[in-house]
Structures are given as structure tokens and as C-alpha cells.
PDB file of N, CA, C and O in Angstrom:
ATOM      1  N   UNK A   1       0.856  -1.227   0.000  1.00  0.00           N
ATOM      2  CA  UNK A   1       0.000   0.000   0.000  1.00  0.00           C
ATOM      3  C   UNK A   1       0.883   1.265   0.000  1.00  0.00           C
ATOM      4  O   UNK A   1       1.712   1.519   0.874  1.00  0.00           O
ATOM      5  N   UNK A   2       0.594   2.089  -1.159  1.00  0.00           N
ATOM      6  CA  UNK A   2       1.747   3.362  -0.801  1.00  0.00           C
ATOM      7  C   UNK A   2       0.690   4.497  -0.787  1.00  0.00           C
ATOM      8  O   UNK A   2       0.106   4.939  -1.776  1.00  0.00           O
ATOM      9  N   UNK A   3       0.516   4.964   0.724  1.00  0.00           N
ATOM     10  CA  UNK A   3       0.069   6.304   0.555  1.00  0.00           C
ATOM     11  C   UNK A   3      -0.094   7.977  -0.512  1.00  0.00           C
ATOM     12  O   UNK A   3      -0.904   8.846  -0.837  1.00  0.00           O
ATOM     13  N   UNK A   4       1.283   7.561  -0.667  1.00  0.00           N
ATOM     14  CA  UNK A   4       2.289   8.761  -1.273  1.00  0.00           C
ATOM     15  C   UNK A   4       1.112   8.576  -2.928  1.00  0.00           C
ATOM     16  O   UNK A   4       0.383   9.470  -3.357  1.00  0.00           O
ATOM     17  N   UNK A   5       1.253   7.396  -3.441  1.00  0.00           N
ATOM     18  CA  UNK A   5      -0.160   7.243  -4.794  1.00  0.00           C
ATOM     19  C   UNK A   5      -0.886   7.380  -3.946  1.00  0.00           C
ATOM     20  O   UNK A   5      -1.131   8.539  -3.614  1.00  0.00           O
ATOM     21  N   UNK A   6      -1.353   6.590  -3.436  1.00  0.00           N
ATOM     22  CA  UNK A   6      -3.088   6.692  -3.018  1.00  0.00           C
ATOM     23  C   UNK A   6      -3.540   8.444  -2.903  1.00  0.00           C
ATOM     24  O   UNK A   6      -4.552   8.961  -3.378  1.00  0.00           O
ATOM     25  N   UNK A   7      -2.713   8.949  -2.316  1.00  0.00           N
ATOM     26  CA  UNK A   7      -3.603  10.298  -1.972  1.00  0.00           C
ATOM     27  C   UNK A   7      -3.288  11.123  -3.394  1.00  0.00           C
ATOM     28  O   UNK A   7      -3.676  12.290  -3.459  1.00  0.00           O
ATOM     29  N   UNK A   8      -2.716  10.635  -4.327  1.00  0.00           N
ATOM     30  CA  UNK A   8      -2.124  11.534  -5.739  1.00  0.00           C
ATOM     31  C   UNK A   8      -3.353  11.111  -6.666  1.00  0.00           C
ATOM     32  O   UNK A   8      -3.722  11.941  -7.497  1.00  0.00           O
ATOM     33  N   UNK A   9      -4.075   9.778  -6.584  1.00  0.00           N
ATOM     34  CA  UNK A   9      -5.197   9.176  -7.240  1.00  0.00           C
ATOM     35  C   UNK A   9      -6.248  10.068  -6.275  1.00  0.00           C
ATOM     36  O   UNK A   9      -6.684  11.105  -6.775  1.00  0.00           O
ATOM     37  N   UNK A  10      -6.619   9.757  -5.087  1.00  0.00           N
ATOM     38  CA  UNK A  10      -7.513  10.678  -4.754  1.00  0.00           C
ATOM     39  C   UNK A  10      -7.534  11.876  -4.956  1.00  0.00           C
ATOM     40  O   UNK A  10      -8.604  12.245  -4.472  1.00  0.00           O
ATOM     41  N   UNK A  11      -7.084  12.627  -5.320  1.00  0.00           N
ATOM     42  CA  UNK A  11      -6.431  14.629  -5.187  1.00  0.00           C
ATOM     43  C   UNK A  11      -7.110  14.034  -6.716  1.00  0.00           C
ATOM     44  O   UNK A  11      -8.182  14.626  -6.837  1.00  0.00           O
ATOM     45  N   UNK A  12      -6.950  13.327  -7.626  1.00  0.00           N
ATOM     46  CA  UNK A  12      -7.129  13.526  -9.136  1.00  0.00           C
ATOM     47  C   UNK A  12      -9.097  13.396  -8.751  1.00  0.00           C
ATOM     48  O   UNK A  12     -10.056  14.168  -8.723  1.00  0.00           O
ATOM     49  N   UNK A  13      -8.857  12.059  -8.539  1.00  0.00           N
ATOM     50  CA  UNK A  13     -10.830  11.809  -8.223  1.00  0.00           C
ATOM     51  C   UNK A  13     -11.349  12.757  -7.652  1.00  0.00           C
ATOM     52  O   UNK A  13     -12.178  13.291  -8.388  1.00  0.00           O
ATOM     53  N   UNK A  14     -11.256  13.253  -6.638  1.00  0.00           N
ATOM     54  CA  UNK A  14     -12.236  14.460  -5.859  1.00  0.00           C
ATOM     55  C   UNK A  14     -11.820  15.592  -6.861  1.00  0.00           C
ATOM     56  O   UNK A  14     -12.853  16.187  -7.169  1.00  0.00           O
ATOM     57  N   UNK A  15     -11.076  15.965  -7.297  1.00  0.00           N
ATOM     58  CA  UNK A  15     -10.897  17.205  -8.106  1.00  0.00           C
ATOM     59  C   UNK A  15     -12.301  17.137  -9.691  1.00  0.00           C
ATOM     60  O   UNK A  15     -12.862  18.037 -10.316  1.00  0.00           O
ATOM     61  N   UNK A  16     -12.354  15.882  -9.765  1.00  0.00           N
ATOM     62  CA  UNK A  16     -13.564  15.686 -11.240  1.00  0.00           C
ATOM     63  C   UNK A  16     -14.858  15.837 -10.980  1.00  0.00           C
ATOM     64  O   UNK A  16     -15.686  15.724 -11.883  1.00  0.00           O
TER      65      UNK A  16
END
């Protein structure tokens, strides 16, 4: 599990 993506994929999803 890498945070460091996970929250770079979320920041993209909530931004659409």
C-alpha cells in the first residue's frame, strides 16, 4: 500500500 499514490489518485478523483 503506498500512501504517497493513493492520496495523488484521490487529489485527481475528488478534483472531477
Amino acid at each position: 500500500t503506498e500512501p504517497k499514490l493513493d492520496f495523488r489518485r484521490i487529489r485527481s478523483d475528488s478534483k472531477r
